[in-house]
N, C-alpha and C positions, 0 to 999 in steps of 0.2 A: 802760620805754624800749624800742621797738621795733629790732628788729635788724637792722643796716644788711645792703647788697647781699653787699658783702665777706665777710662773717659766716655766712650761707646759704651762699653760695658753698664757703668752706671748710667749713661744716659735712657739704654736701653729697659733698664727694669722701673724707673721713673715712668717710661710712658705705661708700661703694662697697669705699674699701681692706677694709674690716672683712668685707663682705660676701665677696671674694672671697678671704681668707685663710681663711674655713670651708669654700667649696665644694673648696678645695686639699685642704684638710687631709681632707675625708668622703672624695673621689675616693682618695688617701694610703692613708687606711683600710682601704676598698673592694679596694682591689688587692692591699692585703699581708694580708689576713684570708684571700682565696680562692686565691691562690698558695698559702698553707699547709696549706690546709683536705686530711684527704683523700681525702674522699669529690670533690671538683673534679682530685683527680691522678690516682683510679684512673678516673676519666672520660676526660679525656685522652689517660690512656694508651691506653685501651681503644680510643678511637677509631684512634689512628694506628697501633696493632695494625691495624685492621681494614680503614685505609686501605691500610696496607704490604703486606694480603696481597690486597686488590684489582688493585693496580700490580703485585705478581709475576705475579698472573692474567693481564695485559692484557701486562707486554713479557715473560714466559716464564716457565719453573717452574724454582725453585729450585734453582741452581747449572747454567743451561745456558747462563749468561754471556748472557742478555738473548736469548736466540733465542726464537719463536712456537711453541710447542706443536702440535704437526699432527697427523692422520692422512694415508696416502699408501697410492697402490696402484700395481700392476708393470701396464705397459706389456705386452699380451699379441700372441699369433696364436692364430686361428682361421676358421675356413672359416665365414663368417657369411650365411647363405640372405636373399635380401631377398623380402622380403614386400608385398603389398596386400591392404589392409582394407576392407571394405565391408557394408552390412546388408544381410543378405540371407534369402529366405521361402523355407522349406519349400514343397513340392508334390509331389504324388502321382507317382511313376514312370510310371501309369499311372492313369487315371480312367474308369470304364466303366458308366452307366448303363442295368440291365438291361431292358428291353421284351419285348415279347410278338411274337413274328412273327407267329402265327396269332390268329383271333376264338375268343372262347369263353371259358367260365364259369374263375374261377381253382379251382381244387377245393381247392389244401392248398401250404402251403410247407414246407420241409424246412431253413431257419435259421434261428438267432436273432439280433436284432438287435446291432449289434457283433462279432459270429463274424470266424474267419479260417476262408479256402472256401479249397479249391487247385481249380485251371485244372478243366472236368469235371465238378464236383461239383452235382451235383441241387441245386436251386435251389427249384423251384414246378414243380406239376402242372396244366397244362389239359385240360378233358373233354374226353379223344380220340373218343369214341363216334361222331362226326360223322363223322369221319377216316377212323375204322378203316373204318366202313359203305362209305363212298366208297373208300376202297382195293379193298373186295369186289367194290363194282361192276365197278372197272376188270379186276381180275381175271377175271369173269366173262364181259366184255368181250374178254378177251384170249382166253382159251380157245374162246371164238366163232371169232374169226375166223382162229385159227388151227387149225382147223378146217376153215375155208371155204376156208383158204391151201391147205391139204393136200389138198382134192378138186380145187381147180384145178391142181393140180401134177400129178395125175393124169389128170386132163382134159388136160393141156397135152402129156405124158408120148403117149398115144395120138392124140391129132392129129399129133402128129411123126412120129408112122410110119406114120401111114396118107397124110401130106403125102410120106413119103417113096416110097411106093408107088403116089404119081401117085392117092389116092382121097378125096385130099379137098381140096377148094379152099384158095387161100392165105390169100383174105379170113377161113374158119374161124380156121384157124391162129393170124393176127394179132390176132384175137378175143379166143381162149382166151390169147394169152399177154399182153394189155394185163389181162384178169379176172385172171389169175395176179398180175400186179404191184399189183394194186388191191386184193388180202386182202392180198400181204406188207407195204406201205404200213399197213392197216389195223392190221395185227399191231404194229408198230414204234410207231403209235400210242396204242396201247393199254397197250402197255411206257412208254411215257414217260409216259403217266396215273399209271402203277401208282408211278413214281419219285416223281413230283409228290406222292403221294398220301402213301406211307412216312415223305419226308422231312415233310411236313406233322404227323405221325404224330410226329417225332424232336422238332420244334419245340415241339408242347406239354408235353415234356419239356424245361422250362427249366434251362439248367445254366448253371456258371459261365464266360463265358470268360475272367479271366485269375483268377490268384491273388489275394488281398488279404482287405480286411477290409470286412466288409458292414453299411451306416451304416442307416438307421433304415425300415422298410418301408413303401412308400408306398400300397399297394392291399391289401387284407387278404382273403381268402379268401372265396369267394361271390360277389365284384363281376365283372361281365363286362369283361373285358380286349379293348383290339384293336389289331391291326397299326399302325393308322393314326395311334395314340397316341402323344407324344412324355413321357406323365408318368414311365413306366417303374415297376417293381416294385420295384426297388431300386437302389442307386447302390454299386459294389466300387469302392476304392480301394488302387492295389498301394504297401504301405510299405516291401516289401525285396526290391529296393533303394528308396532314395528319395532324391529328387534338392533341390537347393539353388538356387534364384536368384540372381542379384546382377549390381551395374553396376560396371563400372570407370570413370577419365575413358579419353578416344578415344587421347590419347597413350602409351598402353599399347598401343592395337594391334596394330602390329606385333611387339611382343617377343610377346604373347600368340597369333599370329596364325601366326609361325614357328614355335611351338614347336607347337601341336595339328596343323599339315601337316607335321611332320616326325619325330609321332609321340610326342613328348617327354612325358613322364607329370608333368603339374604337380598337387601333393597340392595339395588343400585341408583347411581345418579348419574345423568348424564351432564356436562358443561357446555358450554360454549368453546371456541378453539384455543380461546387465551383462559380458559377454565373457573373466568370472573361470573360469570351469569349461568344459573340453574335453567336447562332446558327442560329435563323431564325427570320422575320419578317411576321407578321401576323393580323388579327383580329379576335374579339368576334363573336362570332355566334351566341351560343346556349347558353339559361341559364334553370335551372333545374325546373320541376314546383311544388315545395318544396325545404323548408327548413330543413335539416338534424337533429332533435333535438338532438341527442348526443352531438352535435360537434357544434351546432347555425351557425352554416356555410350553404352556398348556393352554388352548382357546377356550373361552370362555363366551355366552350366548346370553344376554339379556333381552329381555321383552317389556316394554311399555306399551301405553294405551296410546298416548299420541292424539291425543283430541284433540286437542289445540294444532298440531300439525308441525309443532317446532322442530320436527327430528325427517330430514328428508334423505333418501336412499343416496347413499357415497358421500354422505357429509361424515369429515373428522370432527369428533368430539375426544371432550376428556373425561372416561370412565372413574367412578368412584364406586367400590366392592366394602359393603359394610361384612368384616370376617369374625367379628366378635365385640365383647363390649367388657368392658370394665369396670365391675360395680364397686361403688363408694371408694374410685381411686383418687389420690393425693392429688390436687391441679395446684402450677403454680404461675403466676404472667410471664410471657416469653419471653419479656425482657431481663427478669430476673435473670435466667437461664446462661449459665458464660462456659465459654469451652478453652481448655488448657490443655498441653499434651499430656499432665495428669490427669485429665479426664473430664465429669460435666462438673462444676462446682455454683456455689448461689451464698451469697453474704448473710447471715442470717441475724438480725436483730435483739438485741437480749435485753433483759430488761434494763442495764445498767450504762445500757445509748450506746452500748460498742458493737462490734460487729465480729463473729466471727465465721472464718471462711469453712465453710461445709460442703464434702465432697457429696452429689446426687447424682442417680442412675433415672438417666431420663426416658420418657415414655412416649407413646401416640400423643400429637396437637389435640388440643381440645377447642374446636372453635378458631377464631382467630387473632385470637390475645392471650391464650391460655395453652400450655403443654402439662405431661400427666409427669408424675414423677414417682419412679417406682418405691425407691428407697431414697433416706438421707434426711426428710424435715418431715413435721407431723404439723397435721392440719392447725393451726389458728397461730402459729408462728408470724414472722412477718420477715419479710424479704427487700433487697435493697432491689430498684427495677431502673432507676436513673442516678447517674454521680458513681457509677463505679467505678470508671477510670484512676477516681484520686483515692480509693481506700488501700487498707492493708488490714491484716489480719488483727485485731483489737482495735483497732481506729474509731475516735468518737465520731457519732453522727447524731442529725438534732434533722428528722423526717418532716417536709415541708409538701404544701399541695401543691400540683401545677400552677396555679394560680398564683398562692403567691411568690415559686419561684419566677413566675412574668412577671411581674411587680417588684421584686428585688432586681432581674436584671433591668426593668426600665428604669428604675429608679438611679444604679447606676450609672447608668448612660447620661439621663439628666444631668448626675452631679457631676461626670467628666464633663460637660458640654458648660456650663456654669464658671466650672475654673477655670476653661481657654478662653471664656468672657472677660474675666475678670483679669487673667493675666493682657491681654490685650486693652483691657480698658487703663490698666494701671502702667500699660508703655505709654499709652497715648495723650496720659496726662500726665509725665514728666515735665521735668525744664526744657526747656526747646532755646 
């Protein structure tokens, strides 16, 4: 007999009861088996251990009544020089490509390539022999006609007295004393041969004109040299002193512009190319007389001593221009210092451990852990310099030394490391 709708029907809601009085009772199980277990309770624990010492991390360290953890630094004074920076090239104090005045065979040099010469010093020898000969000539020449000076003087000597004696015509007279001026003319000519001739004489003895250091020889010994030549034998370039280039923008001008007419001694500094290491100590000299209009820039000329030799010609350096200074200005540590697009602002410390946020008008770096601060905090304040990220404006803070914020974070670290110990030691000794 087949079984009617009724019968299905009840049968059908019979198994569902049945079915969902087991999934009660497994889920039942489930729950009170791992509750007890306790390898699941030193887990647990272990976790909210490690959450609790997260959350002391984040609102403060243990017993400071929920205040932020900080580093802070003192609000100072100092006389803080403001500076301009700009790259800037080496160049020769002086540059001097040496030539030949006179023609003639080079016979011998007297440096070696890369030498340092001072101002004077013998250089290259040309065959004087041409020279000398022709100096004799003129010589010879001279002694001639003064000679011929010296009988006409005598000549001239006895026409005057016998002109005086009414015995000898005028026209004579005027004769002998136009011959007389015509050898000492010749004399005075002869002399200034003799000069021409000497110094031609000096000239093939090439020496150095200024001090420096002598780069690579262009004409080598045998080759005939000449006046007219612009290759030159050698090229001197003077390194000490040695001077610095560099631009500034035009709006410096004036400040720069006052102080070199009025004498003002503005140091410069030169860097290294990554601008980490001081090469040399110097000042402004020279400044350009124009403005660049490509570039609205202005050149500018420093000169150092260069003893030491650290500064060599077409070396880029990084110029420093001291343009002024700033007496008994605010400084505060750089890190302090945060920028917002309302502007410079710095956390300021009150007595009552909170912090409030204070807008500052920031200045020239002072050093390398310190900036100048125009307006905004007065000296012996104290400022928040690490832990800023987590303040807001009244936020307690409880100011800590580097040191021991190293020591609270290692300490941390320990105690998380301690309770994955223990939670593992406490799986490991369950029931098995």
């Amino acid at each position: 007999m087949l079984p009617t709708a009724s019968s299905r029907s009840k049968n059908r809601k019979t198994l569902w009861l049945i079915l969902t009085v087991i999934v009660l009772a497994i889920a039942a199980w489930f729950f009170f088996f791992h509750k007890s277990a306790p390898t699941g309770g030193a887990t647990a624990g272990n976790e909210r251990h490690r959450g609790g010492m997260r959350g002391g991390m984040r609102g403060g360290m243990p017993g400071a009544g929920g205040a932020t953890p900080v580093q802070a630094g003192r609000v100072e004074q100092a006389n803080v020089p403001v500076y301009l920076r700009a790259l800037g090239t080496v160049i020769p104090n002086a540059s001097v490509t040496v030539t030949s005045r006179v023609d003639g065979q080079l016979m011998k040099v007297f440096f070696t390539e890369g030498q340092k010469v001072e101002a004077g010093q013998l250089l290259a020898q040309i065959d004087p022999r041409s020279y000398q000969a022709t100096l004799e000539q003129y010589q010879g020449d001279l002694a001639q006609n003064q000679a011929l000076e010296k009988s006409a003087q005598l000549t001239l000597a006895r026409y005057r007295k016998l002109y005086a004696q009414d015995s000898l015509a005028r026209q004579d007279l005027e004769s002998q004393i136009a011959t007389a001026g015509q050898y000492s003319g010749a004399v005075k000519a002869d002399q200034a041969q003799i000069d021409a001739a000497k110094l031609n004489l000096q000239f093939a003895r090439i020496t150095a004109p200024i001090s420096g250091h002598v780069g690579l020889r262009l004409v080598d010994p045998g080759n005939m040299v000449s006046s007219s030549s612009t290759t030159g034998i050698v090229t001197i370039t003077q390194t000490q002193p040695i001077a610095v280039t560099f631009s500034v923008p035009q709006s410096n001008l004036q400040t720069i512009l006052k102080a070199l007419r009025s004498g003002q001694t503005m140091p410069t500094t030169a860097f290294d190319q990554n601008g980490d290491k001081v090469l040399a100590q110097g000042k402004l000299q020279f400044m350009s007389n124009e403005i660049d209009t490509t570039t609205g820039s202005v050149k500018l000329k420093a000169v150092f001593d260069n003893s030491d030799d650290a500064l060599y010609p077409n070396q880029f350096v990084n110029a420093r221009l001291q343009v002024g200074l700033l007496e008994n200005a605010t400084v505060i540590p750089s890190a302090a210092l945060q920028l917002s697009s309302d502007g410079d602002f710095v956390y300021v410390i009150k007595q009552d451990g909170s912090v409030v946020r204070t807008a500052v008008k920031s200045g020239p770096n002072f050093g390398d852990d310190q900036v100048a601060v125009l307006s905004g905090v007065t000296p012996g304040e104290q400022v928040v310099t690490t832990g800023i990220d987590r303040l807001n404006d009244g936020a307690k803070v409880q100011v800590v030394t580097a040191a021991s914020a190293a020591a609270a974070a290692a300490g941390t670290e320990k105690t998380d490391k301690t309770g994955v110990d223990k939670a593992t030691t406490g799986k490991d000794s369950g029931p098995k």
